[in-house]
C-alpha positions as CSV (number, residue, x, y, z in Angstrom):
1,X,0.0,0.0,0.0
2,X,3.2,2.8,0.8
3,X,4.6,1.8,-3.0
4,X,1.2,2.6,-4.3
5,X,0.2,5.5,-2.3
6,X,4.4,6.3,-2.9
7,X,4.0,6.2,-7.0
8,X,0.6,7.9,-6.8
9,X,2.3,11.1,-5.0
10,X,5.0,10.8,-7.8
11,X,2.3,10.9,-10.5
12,X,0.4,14.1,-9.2
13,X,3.6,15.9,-8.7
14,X,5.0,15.2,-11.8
15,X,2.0,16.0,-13.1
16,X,1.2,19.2,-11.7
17,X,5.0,20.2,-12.6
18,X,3.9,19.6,-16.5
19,X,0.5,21.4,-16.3
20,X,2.7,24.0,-14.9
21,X,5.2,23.7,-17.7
22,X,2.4,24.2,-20.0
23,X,0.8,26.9,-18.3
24,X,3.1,29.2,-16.8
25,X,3.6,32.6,-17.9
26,X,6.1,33.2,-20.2
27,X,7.8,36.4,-20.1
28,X,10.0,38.5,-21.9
29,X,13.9,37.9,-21.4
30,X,15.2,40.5,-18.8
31,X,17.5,42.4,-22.0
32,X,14.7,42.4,-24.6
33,X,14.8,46.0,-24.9
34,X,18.5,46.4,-24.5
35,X,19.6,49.3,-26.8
36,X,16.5,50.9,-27.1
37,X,15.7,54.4,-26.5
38,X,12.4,56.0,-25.8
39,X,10.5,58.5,-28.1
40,X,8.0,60.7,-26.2
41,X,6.2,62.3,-29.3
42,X,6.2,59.0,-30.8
43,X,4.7,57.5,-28.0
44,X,1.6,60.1,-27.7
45,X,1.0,58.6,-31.6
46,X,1.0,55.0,-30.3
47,X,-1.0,55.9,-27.7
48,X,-3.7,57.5,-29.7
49,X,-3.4,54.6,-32.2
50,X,-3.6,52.2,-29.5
51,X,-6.9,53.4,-28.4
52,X,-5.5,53.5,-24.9
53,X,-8.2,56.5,-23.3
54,X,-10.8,54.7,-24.8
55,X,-10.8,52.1,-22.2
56,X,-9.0,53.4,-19.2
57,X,-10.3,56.7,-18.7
58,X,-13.4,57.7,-17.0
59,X,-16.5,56.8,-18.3
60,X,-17.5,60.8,-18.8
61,X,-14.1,62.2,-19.5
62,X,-13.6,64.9,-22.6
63,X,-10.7,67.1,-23.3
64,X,-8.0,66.7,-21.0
65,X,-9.8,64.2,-18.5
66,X,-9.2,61.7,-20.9
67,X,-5.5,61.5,-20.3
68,X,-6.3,60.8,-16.3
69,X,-6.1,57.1,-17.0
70,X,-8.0,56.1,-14.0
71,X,-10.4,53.1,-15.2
72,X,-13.1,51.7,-14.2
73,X,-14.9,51.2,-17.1
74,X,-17.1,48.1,-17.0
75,X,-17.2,45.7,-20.2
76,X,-19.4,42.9,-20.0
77,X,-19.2,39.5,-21.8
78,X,-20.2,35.7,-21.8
79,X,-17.7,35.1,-19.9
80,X,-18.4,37.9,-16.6
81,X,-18.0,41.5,-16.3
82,X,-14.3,42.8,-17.0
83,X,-13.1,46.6,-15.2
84,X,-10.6,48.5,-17.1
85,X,-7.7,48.9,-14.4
86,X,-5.4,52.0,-13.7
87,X,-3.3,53.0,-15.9
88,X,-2.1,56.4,-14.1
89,X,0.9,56.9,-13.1
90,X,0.2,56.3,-9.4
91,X,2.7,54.4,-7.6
92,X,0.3,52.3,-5.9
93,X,-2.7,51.6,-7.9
94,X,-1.4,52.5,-11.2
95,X,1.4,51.7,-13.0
96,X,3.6,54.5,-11.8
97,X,5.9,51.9,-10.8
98,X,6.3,49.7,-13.8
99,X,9.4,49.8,-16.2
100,X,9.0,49.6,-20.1
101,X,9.8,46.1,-20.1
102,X,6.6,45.6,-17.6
103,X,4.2,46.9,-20.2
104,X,5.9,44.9,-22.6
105,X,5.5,41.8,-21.1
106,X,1.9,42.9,-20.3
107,X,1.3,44.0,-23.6
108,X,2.8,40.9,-25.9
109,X,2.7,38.3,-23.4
110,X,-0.3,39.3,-21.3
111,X,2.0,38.8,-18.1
112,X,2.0,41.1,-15.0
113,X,4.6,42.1,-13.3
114,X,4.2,40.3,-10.4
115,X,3.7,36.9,-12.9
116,X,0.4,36.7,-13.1
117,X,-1.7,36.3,-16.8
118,X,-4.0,38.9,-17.9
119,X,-7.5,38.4,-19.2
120,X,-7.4,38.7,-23.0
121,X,-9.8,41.1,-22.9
122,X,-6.5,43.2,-22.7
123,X,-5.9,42.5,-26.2
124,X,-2.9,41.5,-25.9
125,X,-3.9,38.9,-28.7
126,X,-3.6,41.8,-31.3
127,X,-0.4,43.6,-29.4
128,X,1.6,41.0,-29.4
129,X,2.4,42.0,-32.9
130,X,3.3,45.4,-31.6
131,X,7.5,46.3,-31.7
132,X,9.5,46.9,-29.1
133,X,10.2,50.0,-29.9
134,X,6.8,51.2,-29.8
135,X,6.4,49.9,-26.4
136,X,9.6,51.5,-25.3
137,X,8.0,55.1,-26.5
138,X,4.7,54.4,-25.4
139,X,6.0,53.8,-21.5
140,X,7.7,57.1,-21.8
141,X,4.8,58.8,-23.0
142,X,2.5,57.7,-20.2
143,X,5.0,58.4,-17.8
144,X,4.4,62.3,-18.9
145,X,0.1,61.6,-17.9
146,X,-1.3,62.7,-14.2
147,X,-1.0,60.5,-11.7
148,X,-4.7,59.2,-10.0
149,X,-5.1,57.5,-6.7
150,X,-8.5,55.6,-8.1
151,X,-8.6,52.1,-7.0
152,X,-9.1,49.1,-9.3
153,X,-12.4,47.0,-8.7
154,X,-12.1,43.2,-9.2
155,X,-13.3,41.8,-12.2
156,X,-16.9,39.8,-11.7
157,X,-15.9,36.6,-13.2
158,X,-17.3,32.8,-12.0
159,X,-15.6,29.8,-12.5
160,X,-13.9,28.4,-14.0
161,X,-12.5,31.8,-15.9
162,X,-11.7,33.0,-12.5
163,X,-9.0,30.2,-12.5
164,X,-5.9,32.5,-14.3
165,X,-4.0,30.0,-14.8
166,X,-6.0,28.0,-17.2
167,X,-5.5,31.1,-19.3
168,X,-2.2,29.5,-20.0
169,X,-3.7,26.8,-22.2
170,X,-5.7,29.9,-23.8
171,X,-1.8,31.3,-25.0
172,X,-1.0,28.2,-26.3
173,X,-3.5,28.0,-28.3
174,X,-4.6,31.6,-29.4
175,X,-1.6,33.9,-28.7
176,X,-0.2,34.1,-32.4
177,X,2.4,37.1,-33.5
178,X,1.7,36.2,-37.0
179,X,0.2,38.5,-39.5
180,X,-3.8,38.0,-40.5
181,X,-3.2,39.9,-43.7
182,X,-0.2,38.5,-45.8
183,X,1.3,39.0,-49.7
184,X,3.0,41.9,-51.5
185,X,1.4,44.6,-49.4
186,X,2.2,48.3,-50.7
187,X,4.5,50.4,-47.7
188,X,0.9,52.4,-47.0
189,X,-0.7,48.7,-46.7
190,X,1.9,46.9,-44.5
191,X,1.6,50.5,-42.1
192,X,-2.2,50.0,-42.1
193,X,-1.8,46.6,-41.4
194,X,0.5,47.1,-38.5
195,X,-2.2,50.0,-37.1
196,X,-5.0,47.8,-38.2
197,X,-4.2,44.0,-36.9
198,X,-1.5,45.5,-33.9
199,X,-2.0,48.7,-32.4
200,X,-5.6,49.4,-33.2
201,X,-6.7,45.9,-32.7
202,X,-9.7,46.6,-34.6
203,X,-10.5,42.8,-35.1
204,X,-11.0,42.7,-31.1
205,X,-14.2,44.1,-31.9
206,X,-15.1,43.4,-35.3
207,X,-13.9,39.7,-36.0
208,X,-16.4,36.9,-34.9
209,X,-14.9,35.0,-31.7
210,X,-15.1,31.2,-31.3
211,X,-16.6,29.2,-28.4
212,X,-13.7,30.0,-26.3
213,X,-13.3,33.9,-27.1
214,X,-10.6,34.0,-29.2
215,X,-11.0,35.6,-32.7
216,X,-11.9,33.5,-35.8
217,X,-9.4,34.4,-38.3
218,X,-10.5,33.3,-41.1
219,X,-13.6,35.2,-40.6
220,X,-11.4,38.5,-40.2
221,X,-13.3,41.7,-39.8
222,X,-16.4,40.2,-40.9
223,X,-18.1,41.9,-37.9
224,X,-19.4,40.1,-34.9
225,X,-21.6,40.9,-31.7
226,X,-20.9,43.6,-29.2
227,X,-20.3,41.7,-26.1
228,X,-22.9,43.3,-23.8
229,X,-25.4,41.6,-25.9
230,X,-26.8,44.4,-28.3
231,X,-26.2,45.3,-31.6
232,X,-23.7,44.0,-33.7
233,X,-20.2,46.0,-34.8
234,X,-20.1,46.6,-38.7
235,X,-18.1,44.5,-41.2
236,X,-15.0,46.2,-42.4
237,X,-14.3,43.8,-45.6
238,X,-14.6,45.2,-48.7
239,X,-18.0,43.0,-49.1
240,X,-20.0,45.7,-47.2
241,X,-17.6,48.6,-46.7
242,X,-18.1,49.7,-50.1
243,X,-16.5,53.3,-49.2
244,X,-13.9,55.1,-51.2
245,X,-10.4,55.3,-49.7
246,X,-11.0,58.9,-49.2
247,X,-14.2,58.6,-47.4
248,X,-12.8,56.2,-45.0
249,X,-10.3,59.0,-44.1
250,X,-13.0,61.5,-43.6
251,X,-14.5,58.6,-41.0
252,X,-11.3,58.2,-39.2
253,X,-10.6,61.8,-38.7
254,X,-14.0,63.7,-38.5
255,X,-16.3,60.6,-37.9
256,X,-18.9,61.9,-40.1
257,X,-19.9,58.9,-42.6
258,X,-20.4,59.6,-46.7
259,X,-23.9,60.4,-45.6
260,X,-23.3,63.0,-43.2
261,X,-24.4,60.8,-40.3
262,X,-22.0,61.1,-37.5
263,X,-20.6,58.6,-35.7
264,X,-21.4,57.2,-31.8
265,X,-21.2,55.0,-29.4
266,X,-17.4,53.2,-29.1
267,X,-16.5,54.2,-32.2
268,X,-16.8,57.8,-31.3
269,X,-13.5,57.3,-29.1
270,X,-11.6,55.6,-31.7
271,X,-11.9,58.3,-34.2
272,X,-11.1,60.7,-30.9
273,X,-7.9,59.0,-31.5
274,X,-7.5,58.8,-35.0
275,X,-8.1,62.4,-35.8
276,X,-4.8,62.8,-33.7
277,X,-2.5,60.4,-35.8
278,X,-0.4,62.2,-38.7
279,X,-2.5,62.2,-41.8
280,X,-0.2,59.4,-43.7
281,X,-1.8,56.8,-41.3
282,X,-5.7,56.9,-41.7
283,X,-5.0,56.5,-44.9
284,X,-2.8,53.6,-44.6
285,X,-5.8,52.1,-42.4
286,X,-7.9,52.7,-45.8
287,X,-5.8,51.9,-48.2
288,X,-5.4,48.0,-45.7
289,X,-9.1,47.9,-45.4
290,X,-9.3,47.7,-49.7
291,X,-6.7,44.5,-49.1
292,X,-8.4,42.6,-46.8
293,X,-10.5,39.5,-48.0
294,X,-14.1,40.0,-48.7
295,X,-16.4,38.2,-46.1
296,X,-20.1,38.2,-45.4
């Protein structure tokens, strides 16, 4: 009975060591961003391409409010209620404290900095194809934002999602740096697709997800639900965006449509930070969109 009790303790620790193998986090090698030197201005423009004041200010915020990073917006899904953290530069409950290669690891890898995995609804699924270097400038540019002492509320997840470390097996299977969008891609094209598919992350929202959340790539940008259960977000294929490349500019940077309708809702932040980008890149986001494979 001791040699079977003896080789059954064996088997559970050898095989909790392999499930932990296979779903540890996996961060970032301590010199990844050796040699790299941050860009403040360039950083506001990944900033404002990366859409960050769309989730992490206040709910309300306009004008200058929206660069107190505070959180607490609430995004609900089938899989519980998700609460945008602090990003502010306080010490304590933002991430004052955290050094560029902390963001990077949180942005590519979805990894804390005390080792723990992030929910994908950071989409860190889309910014894993986002360089180093834009990391590196981005860090620096936050580091110039207000500082706010706003707690972070827990996210409302049951289980088993509230288990993290099943989000390992998630990686494995999801997490892909690979490009959606491949071929001989114009220099405008290959810049849209980098603001399109990696800082933007615009199939987060408009790419259908499978049973387990993750986007369905070959479905790309064909549109899919809103989360929260109403509506649906539009499809950006050629198939039904039908624009011109200059009136998909005019969208990106004044948000009124070809029909003078004006646009609302989530969207209305997104083009809040679009209208901010140098002109060359909404149109690289247009001239991507025309390259991208029809879909209904």
């Amino acid at each position: 009975m001791g040699r079977i009790l003896l080789s059954l303790t064996a088997f559970a620790v050898a095989g909790t060591a392999a499930a932990w193998l296979v779903l540890r986090p996996l961060p970032l090698p301590e010199d990844a961003l050796a040699g790299l030197d941050a860009d403040v201005a360039r950083g506001e423009q990944v900033f404002r391409a990366g859409g960050c004041a769309a989730c992490h200010s206040a709910e309300t915020a306009e004008g200058a409010d929206r660069l107190v990073l505070r959180g607490g917006k609430r995004f609900s899904s089938p899989f519980g209620t998700f609460v945008a953290p602090n990003i502010s530069n306080d010490p304590v409950t933002g991430i004052g404290t955290w050094t560029a290669l902390d963001l990077a690891n949180a942005m590519l890898r979805g990894v804390s900095p005390d080792g723990r995995h992030y929910y994908p609804v950071f989409p860190y699924a889309s910014y894993a194809r986002v360089t180093l270097q834009d990391i590196v400038d981005l860090r620096a540019f936050l580091a110039t934002l207000p500082a706010d002492p706003s707690p972070n509320a827990p996210h409302e997840v049951g289980f088993p999602y509230n288990i993290r470390l099943g989000l390992g097996l998630w990686k494995r299977l999801y997490l892909d740096d690979r490009w959606v969008v491949t071929g001989d891609l114009s220099e405008a094209e290959t810049r849209g697709r980098y603001l399109v598919e990696a800082l933007g992350h615009c199939g987060e929202c408009h790419t259908p997800r499978g049973a387990l959340g993750a986007m369905d790539l070959s479905r790309w940008l064909a549109g899919a639900p809103v989360p929260a259960g109403k509506g649906r977000f539009p499809n950006l294929t050629p198939s039904k965006l039908t624009w011109s490349e200059a009136d998909i500019v005019a969208f990106l940077t004044t948000g009124l449509t070809p029909d003078y309708d004006s646009v609302g809702g989530a969207m209305a932040e997104v083009v809040e930070g679009l209208s901010g980008l140098v002109p060359a890149d909404p149109a690289a986001i247009a001239a991507y969109l025309k390259r991208v494979a029809p879909a209904e």
